[in-house]
C-alpha positions as CSV (number, residue, x, y, z in Angstrom):
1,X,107.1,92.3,113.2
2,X,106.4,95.8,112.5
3,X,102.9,97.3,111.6
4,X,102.9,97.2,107.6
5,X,100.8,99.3,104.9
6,X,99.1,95.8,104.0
7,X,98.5,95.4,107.5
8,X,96.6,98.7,108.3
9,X,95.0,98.3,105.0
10,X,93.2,94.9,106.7
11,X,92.6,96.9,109.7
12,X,90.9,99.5,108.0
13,X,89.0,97.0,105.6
14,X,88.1,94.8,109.2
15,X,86.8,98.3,110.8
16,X,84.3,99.0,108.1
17,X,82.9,95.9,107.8
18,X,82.2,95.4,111.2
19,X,82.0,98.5,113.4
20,X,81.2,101.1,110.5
21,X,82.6,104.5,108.8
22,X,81.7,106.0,112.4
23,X,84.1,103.4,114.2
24,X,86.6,103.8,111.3
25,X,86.8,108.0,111.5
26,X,87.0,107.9,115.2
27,X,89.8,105.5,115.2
28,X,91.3,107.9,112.9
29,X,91.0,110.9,114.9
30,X,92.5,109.1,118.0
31,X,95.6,107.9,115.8
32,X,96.3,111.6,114.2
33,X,95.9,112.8,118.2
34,X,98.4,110.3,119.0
35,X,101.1,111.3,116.3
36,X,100.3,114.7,116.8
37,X,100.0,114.7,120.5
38,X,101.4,111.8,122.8
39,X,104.2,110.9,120.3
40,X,106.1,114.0,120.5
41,X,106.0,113.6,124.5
42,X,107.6,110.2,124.5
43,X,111.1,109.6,126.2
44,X,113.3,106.5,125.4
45,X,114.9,104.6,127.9
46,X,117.9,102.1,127.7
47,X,119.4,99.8,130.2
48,X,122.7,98.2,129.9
49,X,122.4,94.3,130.4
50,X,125.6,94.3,132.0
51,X,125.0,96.6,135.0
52,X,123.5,94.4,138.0
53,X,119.3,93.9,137.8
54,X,117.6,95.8,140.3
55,X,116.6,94.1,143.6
56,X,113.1,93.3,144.7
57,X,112.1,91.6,147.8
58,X,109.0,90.5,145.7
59,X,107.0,87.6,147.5
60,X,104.1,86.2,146.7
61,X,103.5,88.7,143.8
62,X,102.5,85.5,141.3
63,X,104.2,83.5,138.3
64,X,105.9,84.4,135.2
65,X,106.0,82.9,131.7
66,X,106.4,82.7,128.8
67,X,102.9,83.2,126.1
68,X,102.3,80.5,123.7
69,X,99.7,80.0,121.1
70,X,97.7,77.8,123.4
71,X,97.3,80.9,125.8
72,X,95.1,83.0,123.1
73,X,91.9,81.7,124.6
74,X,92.6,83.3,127.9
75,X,94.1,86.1,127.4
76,X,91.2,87.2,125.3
77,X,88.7,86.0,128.3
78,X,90.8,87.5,131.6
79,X,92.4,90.3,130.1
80,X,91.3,91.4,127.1
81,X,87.6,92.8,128.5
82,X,90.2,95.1,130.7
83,X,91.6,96.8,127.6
84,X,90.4,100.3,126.9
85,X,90.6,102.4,123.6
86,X,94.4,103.4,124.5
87,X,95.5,99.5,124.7
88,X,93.3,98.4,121.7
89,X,96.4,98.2,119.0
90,X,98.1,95.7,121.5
91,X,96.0,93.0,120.4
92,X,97.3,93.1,117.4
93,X,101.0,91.7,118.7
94,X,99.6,88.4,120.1
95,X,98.8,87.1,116.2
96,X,103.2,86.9,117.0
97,X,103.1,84.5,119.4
98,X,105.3,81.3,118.0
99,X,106.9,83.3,115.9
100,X,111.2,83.4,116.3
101,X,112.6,86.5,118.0
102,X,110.0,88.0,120.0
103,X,108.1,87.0,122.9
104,X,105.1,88.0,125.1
105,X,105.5,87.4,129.0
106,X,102.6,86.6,130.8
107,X,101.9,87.1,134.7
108,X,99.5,85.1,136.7
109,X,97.9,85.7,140.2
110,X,95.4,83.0,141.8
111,X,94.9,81.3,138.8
112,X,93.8,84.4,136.9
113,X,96.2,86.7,134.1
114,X,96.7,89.4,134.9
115,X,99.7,91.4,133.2
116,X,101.5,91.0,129.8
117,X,104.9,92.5,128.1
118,X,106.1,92.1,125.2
119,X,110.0,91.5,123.8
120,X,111.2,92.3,120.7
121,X,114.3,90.4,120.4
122,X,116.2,92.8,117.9
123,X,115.1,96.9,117.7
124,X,115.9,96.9,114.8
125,X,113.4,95.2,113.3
126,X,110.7,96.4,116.2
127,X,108.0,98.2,116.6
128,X,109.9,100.9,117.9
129,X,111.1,102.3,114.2
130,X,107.2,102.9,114.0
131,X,107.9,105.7,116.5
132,X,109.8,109.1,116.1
133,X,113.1,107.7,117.6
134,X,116.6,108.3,115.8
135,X,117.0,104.9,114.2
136,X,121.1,105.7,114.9
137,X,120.7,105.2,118.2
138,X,119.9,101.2,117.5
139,X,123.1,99.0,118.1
140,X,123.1,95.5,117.1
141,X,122.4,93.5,120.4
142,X,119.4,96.1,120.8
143,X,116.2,94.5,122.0
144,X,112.6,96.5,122.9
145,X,110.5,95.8,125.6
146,X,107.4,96.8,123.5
147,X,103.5,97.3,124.9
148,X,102.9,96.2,128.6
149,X,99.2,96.0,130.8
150,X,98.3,95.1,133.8
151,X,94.7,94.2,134.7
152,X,93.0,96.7,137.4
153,X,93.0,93.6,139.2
154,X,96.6,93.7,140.3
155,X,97.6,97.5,140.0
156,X,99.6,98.2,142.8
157,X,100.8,95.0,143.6
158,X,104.2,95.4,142.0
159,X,103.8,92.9,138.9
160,X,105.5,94.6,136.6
161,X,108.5,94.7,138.6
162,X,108.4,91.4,138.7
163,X,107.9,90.3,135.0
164,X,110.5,93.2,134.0
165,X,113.3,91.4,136.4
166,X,112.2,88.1,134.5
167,X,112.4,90.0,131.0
168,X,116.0,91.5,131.9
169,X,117.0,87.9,132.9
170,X,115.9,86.2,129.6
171,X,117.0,88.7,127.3
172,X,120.8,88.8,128.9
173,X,120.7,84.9,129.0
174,X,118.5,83.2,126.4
175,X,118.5,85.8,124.0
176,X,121.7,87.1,123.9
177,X,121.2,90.5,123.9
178,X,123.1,93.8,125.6
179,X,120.3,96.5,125.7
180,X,116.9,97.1,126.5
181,X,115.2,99.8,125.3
182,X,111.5,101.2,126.0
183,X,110.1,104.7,125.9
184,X,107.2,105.9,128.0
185,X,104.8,108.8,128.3
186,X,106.8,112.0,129.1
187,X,103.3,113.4,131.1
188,X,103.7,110.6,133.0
189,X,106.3,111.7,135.5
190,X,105.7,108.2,137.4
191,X,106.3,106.0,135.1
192,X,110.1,108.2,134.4
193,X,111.0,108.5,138.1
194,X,110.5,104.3,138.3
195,X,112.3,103.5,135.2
196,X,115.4,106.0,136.6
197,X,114.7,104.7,139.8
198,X,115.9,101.1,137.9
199,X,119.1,102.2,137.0
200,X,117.8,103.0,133.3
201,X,119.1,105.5,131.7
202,X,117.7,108.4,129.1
203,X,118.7,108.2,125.3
């Protein structure tokens, strides 16, 4: 499940062919900025599966479930064309879907998609090593709530919320697990103050 050499050899090999040495050195640059720059600001995040979920008075928000294979089609036609340059790398996780011990949750609003979030059953073996965190901090019963996007079509509307109470319940009861953990942007004091607000707690 994590990003291999092999794999961003392909990805390097895909860029040339079809977008060009331009395309290729300007993905570069915006990967070395991101080690270099947003990395460093990230700040992890774990929730205990055994406190009580937050409570939402969430109607008429729309449906969660579960991604399968058979999904690809539109997720690539209603939410893919809303990805920008910062989301692109996310694309890369839905080649997972079928695959044992890690799943993608999909939310749908009059009959359109309109957010995604990804689970990674075990941390240990997540995309999350791929980041500067202290691998000692990973207990066994450790899952990750990896990359999550809503389409501008529903910002504000409280999706993620909604999916993230759907993701807490599965991962206590069909997975098995005891933690979450999830980082976010640390110049994003919003996205902190909500994740606090949940009862989650700084690691």
């Amino acid at each position: 499940m994590k990003s291999t050499f092999i794999d961003k050899c392909k990805q390097i090999v895909y860029l040339l062919r079809k977008r060009g040495i331009t395309a290729l050195l300007r993905k570069s640059v915006r990967y070395v900025s991101h080690l270099l720059g947003e990395q460093s600001h990230f700040v992890y995040f774990v929730f205990s599966l055994d406190q009580p979920f937050p409570n939402f008075h969430l109607d008429n928000v729309g449906s969660v479930r579960l991604a399968d294979s058979k999904d690809i089609a539109r997720i690539q036609s209603e939410l893919f064309p809303f990805i920008t340059e910062d989301e692109e790398n996310d694309k890369r996780y839905f080649k997972l879907l079928g695959q044992a011990g890690v799943n993608c949750f999909l939310a749908e609003k009059e009959g359109i998609l309109v957010h995604y979030t990804w689970l990674f059953w075990d941390a240990r073996k997540s995309p999350l090593t791929d980041t500067p965190f202290s691998k000692t901090l990973i207990r066994e019963g450790d899952a990750y709530v990896g990359p999550a996007f809503t389409s501008p079509l529903a910002r504000g509307t409280w999706i993620y919320p909604h999916v993230l109470m759907n993701l807490l319940s599965f991962a206590k009861e069909t997975a098995k697990q005891k933690r979450i953990i999830l980082f976010v942007n640390g110049k994003n004091p919003s996205a902190i103050n909500f994740f606090t607000r949940l009862g989650f707690k700084r690691l």
